[in-house]
Backbone as ProteinMPNN parsed JSONL, in Angstrom:
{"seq_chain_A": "XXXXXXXXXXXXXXXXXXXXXXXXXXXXXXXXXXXXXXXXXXXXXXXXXXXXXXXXXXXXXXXXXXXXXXXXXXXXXXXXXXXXXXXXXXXXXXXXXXXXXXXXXXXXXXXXXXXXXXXXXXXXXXXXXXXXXXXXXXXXXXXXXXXXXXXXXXXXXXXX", "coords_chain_A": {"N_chain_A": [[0.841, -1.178, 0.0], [0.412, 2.152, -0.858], [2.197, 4.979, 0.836], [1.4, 7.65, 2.899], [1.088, 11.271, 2.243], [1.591, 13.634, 4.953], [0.957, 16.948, 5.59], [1.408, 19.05, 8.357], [1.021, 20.912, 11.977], [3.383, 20.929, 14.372], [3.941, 21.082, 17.659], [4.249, 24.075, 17.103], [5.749, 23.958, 14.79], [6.522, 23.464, 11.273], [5.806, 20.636, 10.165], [5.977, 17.84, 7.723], [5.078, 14.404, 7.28], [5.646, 10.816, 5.992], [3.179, 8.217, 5.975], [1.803, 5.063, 6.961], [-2.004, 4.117, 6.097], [-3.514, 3.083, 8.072], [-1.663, 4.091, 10.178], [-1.474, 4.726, 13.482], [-1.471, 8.128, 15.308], [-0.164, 8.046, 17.765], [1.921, 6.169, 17.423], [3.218, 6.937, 15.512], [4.17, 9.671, 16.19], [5.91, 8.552, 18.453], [7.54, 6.659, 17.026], [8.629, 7.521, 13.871], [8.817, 10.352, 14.456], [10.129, 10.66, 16.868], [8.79, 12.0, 19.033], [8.728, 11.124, 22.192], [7.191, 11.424, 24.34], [4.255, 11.54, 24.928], [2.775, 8.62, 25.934], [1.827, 4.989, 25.285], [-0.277, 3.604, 27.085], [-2.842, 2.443, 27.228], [-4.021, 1.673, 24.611], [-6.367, 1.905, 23.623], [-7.938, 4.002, 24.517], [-8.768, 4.54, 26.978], [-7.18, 5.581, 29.179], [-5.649, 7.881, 29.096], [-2.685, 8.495, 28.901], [-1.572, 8.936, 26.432], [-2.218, 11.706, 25.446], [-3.158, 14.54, 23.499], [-3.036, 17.603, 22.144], [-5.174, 18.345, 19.553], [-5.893, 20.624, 17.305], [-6.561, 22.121, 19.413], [-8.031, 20.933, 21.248], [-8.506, 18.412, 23.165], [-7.063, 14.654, 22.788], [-6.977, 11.593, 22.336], [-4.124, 10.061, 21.221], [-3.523, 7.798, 20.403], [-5.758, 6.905, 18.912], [-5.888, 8.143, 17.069], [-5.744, 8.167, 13.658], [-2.926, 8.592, 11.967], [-2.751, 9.706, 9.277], [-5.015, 11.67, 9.687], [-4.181, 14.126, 10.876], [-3.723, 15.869, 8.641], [-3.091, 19.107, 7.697], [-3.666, 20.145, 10.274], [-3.014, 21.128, 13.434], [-1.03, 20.057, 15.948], [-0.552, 19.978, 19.366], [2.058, 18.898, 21.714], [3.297, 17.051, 24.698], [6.207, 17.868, 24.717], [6.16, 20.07, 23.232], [5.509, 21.759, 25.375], [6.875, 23.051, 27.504], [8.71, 26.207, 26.949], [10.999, 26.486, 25.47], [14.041, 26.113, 27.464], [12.704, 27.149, 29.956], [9.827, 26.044, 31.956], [6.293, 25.076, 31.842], [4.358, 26.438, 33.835], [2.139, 24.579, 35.042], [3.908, 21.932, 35.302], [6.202, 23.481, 36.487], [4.75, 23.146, 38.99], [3.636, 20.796, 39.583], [6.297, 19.567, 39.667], [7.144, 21.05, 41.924], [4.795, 19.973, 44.07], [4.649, 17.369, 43.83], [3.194, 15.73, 42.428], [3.572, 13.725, 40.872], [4.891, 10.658, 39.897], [5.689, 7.623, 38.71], [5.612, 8.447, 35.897], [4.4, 7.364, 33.796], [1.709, 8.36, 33.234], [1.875, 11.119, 33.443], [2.258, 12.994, 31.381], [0.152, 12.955, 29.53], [-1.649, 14.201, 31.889], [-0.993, 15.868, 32.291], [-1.055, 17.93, 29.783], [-4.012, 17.261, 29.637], [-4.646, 19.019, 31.132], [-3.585, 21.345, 30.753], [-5.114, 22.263, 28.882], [-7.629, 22.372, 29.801], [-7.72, 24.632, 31.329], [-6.747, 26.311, 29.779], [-9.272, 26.588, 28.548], [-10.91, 27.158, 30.399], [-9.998, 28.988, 32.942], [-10.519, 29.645, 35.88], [-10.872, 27.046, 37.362], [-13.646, 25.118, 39.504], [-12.744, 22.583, 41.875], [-14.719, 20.156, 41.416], [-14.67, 20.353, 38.152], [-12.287, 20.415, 37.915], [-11.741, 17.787, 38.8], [-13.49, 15.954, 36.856], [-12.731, 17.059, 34.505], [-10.181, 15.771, 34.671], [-11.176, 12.354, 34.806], [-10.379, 11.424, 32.375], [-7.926, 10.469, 32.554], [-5.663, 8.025, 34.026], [-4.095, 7.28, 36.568], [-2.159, 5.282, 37.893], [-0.147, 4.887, 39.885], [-0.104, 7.071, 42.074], [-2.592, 8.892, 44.306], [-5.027, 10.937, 43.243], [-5.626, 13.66, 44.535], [-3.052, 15.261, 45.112], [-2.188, 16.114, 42.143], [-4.721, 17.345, 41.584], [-4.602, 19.233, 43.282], [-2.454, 20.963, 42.192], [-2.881, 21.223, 39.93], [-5.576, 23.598, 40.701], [-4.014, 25.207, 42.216], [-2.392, 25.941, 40.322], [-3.847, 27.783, 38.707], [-4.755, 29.137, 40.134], [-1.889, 31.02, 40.399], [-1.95, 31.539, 37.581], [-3.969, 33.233, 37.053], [-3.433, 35.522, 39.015], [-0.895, 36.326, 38.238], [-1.616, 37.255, 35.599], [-3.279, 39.504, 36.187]], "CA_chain_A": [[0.0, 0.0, 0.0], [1.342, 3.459, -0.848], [2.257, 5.632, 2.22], [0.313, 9.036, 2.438], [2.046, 12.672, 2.79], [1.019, 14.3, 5.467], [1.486, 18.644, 6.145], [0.833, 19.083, 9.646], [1.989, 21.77, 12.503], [3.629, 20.124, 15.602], [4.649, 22.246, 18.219], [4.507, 25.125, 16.294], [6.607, 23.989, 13.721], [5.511, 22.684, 9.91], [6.465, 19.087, 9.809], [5.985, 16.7, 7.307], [5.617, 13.167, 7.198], [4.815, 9.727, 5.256], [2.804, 7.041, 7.211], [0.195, 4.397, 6.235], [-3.185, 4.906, 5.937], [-3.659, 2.749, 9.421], [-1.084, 4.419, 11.664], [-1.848, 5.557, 14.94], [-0.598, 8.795, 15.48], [0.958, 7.834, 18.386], [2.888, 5.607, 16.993], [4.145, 7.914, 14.449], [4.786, 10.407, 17.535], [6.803, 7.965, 18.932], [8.575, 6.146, 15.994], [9.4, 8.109, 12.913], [8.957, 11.559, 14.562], [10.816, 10.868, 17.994], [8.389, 12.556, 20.157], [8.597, 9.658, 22.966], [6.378, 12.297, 25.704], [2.873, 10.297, 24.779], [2.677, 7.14, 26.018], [0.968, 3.866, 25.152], [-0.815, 2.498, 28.46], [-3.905, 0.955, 27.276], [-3.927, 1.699, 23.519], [-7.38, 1.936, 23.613], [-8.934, 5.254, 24.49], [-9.538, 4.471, 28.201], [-6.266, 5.584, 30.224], [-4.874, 9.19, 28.437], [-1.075, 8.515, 28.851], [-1.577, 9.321, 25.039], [-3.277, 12.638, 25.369], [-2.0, 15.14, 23.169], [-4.074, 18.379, 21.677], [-5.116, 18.558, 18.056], [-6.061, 22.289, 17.137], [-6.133, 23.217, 20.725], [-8.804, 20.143, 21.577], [-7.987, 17.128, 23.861], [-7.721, 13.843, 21.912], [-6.444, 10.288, 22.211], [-3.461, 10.292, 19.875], [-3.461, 6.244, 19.972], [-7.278, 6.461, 18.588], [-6.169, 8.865, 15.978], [-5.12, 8.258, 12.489], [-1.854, 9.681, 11.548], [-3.836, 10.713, 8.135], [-5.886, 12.766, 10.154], [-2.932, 15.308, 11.003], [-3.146, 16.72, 7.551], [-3.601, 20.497, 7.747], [-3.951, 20.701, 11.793], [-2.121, 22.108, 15.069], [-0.603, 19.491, 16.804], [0.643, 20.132, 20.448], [2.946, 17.569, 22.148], [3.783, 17.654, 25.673], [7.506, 18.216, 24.545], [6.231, 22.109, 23.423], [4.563, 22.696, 26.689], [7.672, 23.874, 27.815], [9.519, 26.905, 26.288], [13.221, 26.051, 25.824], [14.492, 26.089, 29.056], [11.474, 27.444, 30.735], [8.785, 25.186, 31.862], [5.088, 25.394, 31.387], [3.612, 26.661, 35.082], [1.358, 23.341, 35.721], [5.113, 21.268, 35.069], [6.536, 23.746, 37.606], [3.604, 23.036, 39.834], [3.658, 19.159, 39.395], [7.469, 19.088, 40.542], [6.992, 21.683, 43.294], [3.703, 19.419, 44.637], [4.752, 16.017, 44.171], [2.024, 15.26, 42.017], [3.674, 12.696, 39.875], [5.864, 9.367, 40.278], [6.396, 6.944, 37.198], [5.449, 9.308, 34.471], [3.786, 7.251, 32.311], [0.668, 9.136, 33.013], [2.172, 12.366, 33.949], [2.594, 13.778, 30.113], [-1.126, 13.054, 29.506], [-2.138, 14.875, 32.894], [-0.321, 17.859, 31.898], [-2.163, 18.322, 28.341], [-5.37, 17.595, 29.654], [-4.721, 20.109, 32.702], [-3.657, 22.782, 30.197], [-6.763, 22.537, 27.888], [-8.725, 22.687, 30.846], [-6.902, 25.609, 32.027], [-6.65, 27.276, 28.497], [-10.376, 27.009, 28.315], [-11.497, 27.671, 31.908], [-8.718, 29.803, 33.761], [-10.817, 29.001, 37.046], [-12.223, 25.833, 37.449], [-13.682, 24.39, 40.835], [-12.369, 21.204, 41.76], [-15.11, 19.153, 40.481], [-14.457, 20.546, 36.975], [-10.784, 19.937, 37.543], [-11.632, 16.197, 38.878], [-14.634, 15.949, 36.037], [-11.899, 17.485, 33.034], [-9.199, 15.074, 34.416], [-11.242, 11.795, 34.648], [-10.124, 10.219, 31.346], [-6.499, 10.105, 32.389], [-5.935, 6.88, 34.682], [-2.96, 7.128, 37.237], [-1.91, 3.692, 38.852], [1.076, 5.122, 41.139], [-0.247, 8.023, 43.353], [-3.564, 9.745, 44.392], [-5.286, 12.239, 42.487], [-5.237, 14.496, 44.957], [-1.931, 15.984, 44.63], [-2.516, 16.585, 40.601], [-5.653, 18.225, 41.304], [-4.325, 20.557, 44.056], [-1.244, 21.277, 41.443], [-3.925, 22.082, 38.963], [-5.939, 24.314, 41.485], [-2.692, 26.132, 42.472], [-1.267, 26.952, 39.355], [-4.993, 28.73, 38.182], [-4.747, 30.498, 41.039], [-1.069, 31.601, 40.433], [-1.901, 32.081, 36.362], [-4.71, 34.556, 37.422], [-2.79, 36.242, 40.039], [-0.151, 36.713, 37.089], [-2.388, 37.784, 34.437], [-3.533, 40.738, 36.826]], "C_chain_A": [[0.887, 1.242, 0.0], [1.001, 4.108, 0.783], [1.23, 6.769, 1.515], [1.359, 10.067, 2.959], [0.909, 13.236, 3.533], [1.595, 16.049, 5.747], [1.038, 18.627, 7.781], [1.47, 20.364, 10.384], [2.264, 20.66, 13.918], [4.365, 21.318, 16.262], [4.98, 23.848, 17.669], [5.41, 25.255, 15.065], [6.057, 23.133, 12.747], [6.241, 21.702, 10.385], [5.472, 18.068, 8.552], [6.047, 14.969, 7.299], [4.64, 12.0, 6.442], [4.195, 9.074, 6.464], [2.11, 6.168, 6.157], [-1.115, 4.631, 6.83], [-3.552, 4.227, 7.627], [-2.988, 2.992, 10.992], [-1.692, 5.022, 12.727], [-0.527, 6.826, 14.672], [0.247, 9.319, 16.493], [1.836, 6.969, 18.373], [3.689, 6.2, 16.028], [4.916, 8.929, 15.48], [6.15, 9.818, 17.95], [7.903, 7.013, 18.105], [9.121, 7.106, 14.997], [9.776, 9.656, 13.622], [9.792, 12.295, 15.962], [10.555, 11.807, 19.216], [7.87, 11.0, 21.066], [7.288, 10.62, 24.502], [4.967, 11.482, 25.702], [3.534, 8.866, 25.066], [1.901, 6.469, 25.755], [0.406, 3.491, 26.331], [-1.532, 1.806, 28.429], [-3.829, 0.876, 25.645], [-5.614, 1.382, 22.793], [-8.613, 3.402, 23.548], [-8.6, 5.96, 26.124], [-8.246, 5.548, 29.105], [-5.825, 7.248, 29.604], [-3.572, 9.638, 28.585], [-0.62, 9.219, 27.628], [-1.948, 10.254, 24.938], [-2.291, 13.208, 24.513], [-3.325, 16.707, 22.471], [-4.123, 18.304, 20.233], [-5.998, 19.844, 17.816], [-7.001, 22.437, 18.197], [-7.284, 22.04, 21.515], [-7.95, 18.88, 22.112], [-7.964, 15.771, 22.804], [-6.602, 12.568, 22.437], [-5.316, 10.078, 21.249], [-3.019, 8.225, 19.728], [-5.236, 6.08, 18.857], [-7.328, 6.829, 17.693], [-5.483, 8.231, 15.115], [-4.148, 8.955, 11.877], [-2.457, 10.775, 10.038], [-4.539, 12.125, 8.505], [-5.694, 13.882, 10.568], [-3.13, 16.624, 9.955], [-4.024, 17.589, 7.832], [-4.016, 20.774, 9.28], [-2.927, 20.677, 12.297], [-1.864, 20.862, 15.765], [0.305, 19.609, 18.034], [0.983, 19.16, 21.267], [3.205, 17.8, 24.021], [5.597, 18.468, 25.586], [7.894, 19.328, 23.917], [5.565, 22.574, 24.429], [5.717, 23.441, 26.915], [8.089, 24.893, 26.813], [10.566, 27.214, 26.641], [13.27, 25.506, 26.993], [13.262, 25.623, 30.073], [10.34, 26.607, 30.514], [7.663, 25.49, 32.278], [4.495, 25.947, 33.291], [2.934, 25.392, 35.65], [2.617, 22.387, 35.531], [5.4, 21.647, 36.173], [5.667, 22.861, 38.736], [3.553, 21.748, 40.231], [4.968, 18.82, 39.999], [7.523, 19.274, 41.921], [6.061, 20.37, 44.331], [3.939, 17.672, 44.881], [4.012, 15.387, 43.178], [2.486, 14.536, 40.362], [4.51, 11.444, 40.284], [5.857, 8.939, 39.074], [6.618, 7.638, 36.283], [5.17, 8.718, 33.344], [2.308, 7.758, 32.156], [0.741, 10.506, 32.888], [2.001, 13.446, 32.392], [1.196, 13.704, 29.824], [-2.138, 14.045, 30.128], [-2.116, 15.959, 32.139], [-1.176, 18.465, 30.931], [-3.518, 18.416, 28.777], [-5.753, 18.942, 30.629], [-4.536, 21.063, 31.811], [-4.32, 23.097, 29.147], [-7.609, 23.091, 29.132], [-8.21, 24.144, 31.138], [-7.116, 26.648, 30.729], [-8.77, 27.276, 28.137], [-11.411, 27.501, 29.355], [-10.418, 28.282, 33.142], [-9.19, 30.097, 35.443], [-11.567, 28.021, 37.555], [-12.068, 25.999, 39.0], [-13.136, 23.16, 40.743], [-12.964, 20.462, 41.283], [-14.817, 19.615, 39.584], [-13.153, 20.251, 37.186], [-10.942, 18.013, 37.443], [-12.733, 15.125, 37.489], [-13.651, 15.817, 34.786], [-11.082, 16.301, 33.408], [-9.625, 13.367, 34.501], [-10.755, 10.472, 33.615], [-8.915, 9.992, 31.817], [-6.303, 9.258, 34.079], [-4.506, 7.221, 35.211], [-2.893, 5.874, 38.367], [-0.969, 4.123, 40.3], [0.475, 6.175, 42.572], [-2.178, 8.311, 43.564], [-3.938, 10.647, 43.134], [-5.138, 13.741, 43.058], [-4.54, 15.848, 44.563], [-1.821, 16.929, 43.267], [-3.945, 17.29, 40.798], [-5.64, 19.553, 41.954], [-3.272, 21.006, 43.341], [-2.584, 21.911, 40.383], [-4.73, 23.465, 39.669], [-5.04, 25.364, 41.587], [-2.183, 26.562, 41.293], [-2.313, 27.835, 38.403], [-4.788, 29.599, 38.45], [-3.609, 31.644, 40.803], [-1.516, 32.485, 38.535], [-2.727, 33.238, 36.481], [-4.353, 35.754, 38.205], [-1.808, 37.204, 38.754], [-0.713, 37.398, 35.965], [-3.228, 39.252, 35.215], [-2.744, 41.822, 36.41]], "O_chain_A": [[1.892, 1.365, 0.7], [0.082, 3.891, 1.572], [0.632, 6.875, 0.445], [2.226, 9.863, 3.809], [-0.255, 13.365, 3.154], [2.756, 16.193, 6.13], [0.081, 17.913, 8.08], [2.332, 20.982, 9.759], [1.473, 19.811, 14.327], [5.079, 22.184, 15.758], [5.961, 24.532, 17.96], [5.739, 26.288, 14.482], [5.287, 22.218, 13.041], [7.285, 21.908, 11.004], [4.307, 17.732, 8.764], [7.137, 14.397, 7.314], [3.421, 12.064, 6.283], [4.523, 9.263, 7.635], [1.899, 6.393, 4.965], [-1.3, 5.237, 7.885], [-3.893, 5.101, 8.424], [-3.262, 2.612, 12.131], [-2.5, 5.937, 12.564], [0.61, 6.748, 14.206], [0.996, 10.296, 16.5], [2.622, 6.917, 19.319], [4.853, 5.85, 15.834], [6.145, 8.951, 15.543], [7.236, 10.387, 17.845], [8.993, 6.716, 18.593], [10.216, 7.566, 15.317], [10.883, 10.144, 13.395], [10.05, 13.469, 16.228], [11.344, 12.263, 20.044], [7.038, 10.145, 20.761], [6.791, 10.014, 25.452], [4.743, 10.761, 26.675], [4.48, 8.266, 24.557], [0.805, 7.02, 25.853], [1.089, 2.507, 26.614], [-1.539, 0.749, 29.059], [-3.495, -0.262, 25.315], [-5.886, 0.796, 21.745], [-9.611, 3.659, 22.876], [-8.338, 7.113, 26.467], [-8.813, 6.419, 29.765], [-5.731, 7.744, 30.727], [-3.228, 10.815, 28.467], [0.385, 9.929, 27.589], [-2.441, 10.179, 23.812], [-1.107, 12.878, 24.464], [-4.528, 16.444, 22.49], [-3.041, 18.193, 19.656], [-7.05, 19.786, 18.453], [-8.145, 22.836, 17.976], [-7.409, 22.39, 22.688], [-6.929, 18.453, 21.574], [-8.854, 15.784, 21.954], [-5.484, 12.832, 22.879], [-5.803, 9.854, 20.141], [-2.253, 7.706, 18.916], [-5.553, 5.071, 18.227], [-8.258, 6.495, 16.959], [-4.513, 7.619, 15.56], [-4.464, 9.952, 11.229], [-2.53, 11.992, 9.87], [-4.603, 13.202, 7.914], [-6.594, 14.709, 10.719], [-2.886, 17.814, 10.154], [-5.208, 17.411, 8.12], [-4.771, 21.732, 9.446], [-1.903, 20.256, 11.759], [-2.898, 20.57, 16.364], [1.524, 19.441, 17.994], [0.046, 18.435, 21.602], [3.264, 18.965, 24.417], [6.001, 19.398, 26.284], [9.038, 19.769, 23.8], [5.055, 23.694, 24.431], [5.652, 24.604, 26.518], [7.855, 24.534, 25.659], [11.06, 27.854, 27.569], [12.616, 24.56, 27.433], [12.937, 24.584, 30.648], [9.85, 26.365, 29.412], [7.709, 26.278, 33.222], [4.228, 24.839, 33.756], [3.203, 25.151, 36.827], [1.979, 21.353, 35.729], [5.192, 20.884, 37.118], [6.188, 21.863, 39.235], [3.398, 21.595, 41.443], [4.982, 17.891, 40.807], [7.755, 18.476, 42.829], [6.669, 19.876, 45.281], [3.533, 16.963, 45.802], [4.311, 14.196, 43.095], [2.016, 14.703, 39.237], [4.735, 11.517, 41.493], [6.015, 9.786, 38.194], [7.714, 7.612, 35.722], [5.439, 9.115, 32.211], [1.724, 7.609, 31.083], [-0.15, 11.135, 32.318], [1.616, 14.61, 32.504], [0.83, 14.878, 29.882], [-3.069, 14.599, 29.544], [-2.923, 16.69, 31.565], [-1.935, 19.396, 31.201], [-4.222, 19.376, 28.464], [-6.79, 19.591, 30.762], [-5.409, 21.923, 31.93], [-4.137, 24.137, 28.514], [-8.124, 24.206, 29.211], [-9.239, 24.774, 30.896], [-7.671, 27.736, 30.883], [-9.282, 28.142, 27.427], [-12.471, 28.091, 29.147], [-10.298, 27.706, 34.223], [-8.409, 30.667, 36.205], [-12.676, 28.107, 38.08], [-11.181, 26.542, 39.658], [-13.016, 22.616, 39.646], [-12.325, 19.72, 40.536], [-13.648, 19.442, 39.927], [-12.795, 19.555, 36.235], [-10.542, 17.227, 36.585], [-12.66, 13.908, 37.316], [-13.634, 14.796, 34.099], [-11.105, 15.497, 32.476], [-8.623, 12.679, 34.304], [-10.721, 9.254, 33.794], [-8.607, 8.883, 31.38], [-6.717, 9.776, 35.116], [-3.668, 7.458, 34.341], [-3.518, 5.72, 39.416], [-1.142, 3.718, 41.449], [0.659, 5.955, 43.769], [-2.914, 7.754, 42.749], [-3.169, 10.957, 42.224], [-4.726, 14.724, 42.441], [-4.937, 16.899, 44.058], [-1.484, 18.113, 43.25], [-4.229, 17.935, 39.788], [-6.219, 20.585, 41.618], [-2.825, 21.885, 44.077], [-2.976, 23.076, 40.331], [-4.448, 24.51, 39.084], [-5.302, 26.433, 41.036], [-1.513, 27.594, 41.268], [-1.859, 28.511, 37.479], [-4.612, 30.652, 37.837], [-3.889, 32.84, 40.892], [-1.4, 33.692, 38.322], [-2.271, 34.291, 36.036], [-4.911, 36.842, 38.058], [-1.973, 38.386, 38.454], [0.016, 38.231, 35.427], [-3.787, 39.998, 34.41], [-2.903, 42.932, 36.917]]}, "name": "protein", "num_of_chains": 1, "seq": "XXXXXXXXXXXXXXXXXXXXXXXXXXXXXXXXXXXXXXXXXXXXXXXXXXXXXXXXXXXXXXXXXXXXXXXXXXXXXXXXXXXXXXXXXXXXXXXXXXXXXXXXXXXXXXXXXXXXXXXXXXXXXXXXXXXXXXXXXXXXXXXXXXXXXXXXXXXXXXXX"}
């Protein structure tokens, strides 16, 4: 089967790439394109180790079709940061504790900064409501929801 060209943006940058018409595009993430930050955990839907945004929307990037790239915004956890400088809910997550293995942790993050980029004060249920899809085996939720909480508070404080 012929591959397909895809145009896409990743991280703010054009990228290009072939695939087949059945890739996951977290497997492309993680093989040809060497973003390893998504993880596989269930490869299903259910767990969001895989989260990743596609023009600025939450999405499963194991569920997606690398095809389905062409002509959209793809953000990775590996442009949350800038350069050096790391994203405020990252800070927040080291400061707090509110991670251990990290094969959920890159998922968290994305879904926490959609939520965040579309509601700049949630209550906790809307934080614990927005972060349901993403499944953490190692710690509490807790922690990740008071790291989410706290770094609203600080982004609003800042944006004053």
């Amino acid at each position: 089967m012929a591959k397909m060209h895809v145009t896409t943006t990743i991280n703010g940058e054009p990228e290009e790439f072939l695939c087949e018409p059945h890739d996951s595009m977290l497997d492309l993430l993680r093989g040809s394109l060497g973003l390893t930050g998504a993880k596989e955990g269930c490869g299903t839907g259910d767990c969001g180790a895989c989260s990743i945004l596609l023009d600025d929307r939450l999405v499963c990037s194991c569920l997606m079709l690398a095809p389905e790239a062409e002509g959209k915004k793809i953000d990775t956890i590996e442009g949350m940061a800038k350069g050096e400088t790391l994203h405020p809910l990252q800070l927040k997550f080291l400061e707090m504790a509110a991670l251990q293995c990290g094969i959920c942790t890159p998922g968290v993050l994305m879904a926490s900064r959609a939520l965040l980029e579309r509601n700049p004060d949630p209550t906790e249920s809307e934080v614990r409501f927005w972060l349901a899809g993403n499944l953490c085996r190692c710690t509490g939720y807790d922690k990740i929801v008071r790291a989410v909480m706290d770094t609203a508070a600080e982004m609003r404080e800042a944006a004053r």
